[in-house]
N, C-alpha and C positions, 0 to 999 in steps of 0.2 A: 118632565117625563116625556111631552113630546121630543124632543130632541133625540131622547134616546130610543125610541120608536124610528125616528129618520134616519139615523143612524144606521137601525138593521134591516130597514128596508132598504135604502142606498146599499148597502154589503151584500143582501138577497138580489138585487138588480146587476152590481158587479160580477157577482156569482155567476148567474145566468146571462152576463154577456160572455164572460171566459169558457164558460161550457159552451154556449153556442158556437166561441170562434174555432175550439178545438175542436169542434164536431166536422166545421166546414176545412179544416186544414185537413183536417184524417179521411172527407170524403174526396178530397181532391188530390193526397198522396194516392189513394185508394184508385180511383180512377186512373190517375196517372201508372200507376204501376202493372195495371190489368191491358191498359193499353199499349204498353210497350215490354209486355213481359216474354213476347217470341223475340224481341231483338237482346233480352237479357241471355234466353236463353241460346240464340245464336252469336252470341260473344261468348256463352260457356265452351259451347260445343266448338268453334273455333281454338279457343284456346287449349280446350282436349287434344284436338289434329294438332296441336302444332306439337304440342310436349311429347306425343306419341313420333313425329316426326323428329324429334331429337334425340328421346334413346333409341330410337332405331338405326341412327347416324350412328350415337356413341358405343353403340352395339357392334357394330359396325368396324369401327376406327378401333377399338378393343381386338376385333380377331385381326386386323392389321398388324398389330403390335404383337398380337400376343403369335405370330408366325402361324395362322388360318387352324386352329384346331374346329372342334366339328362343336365345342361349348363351350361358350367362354362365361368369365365370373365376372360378377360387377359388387360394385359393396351397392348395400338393399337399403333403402328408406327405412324400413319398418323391420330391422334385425340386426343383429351385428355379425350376422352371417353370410357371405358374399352369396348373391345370384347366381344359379348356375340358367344360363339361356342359351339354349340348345340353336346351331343354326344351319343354316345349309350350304350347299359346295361354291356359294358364290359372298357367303357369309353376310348372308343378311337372315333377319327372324326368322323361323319355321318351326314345325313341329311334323314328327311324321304320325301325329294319329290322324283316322280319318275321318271321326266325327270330331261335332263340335271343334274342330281347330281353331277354323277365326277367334272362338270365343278365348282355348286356350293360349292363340297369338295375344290377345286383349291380356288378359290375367300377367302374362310375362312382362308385358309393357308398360301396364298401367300401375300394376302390383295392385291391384283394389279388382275383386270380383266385379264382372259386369250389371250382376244383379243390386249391388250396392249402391250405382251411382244416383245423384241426385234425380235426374229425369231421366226416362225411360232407355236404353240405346240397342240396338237389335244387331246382332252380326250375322253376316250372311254372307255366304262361298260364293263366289262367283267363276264360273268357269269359261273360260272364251278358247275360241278356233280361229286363228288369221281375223283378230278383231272381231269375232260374230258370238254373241252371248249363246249354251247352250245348257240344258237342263244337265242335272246331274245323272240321270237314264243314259242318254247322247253321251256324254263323256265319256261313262263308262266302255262304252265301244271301241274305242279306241282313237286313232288322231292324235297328232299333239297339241295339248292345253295348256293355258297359261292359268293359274288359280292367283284369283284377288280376293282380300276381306274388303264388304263393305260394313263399315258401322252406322247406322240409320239411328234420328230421332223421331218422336213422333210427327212434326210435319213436315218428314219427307227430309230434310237435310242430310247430308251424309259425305264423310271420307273415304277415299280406299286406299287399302294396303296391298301394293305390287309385291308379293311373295319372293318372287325372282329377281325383280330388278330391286327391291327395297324402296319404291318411293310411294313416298304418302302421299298424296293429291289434296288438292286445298277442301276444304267445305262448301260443295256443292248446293244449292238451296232447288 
């Protein structure tokens, strides 16, 4: 009978070493992960500028081909119904509503609402004068402006999108 007593105590001590080392492997993935979780998330968000940087190229190389109409069609991820993306006289992305734009440039690009994505991302018009940031009061006044999307994460990283020129700028920190 002892034997079989040491038995289930040696199996109860096993037990309790396996749970302990899985506790200590789970608090050091755990740690590990909390501490490098802005650099996960600044490899997302990099990789978002770029893909956004390449249908806005193949957006692009599209109204080349297609002899500059004012919208061209793309076949769609999520339809089997072509894109229609509206764009402007130098044929890169736009849209002529005047809210919310950047966000509706995002929707055309990304095809995933912005409210969707995994972590937070904020879009914001930017309006500049001969290189000088101005509010959107100022602009209205007149002058000629250049209008950029910027897309912001929450700590502060962000792309922009040159409306007129068509280029995406890398992820800013």
């Amino acid at each position: 009978m002892s034997s079989n007593s040491e038995k289930k105590e040696k199996s109860l001590a096993e037990f309790v070493v396996i749970v302990a080392l899985v506790g200590v492997m789970m608090a050091i993935f755990i740690n590990f992960f909390i501490k490098n979780e802005s650099q996960f998330t600044h490899a997302g968000f990099t990789t978002i500028a770029q893909s956004f940087n390449t249908k806005v190229n193949t957006v692009h190389a599209q109204w080349m081909m297609d002899r500059q109409p004012s919208v061209v069609y793309l076949a769609s991820l999520n339809s089997a119904q072509k894109q229609a993306v509206p764009v402007n006289k130098a044929g890169w992305i736009d849209v002529h509503q005047r809210q919310l734009s950047c966000e509706a440039i995002w929707q055309l690009v990304m095809e995933i609402p912005i409210s969707e994505m995994t972590f937070p991302v904020s879009a914001i018009e930017v309006h500049t004068t001969n290189g000088k940031y101005k509010s959107k009061s100022q602009s209205e006044r007149g002058s000629p402006e250049k209008s950029e999307c910027r897309y912001v994460i929450l700590d502060g990283s962000y792309f922009q999108y040159n409306r007129a020129k068509g280029k995406v700028s890398n992820v800013i920190k």
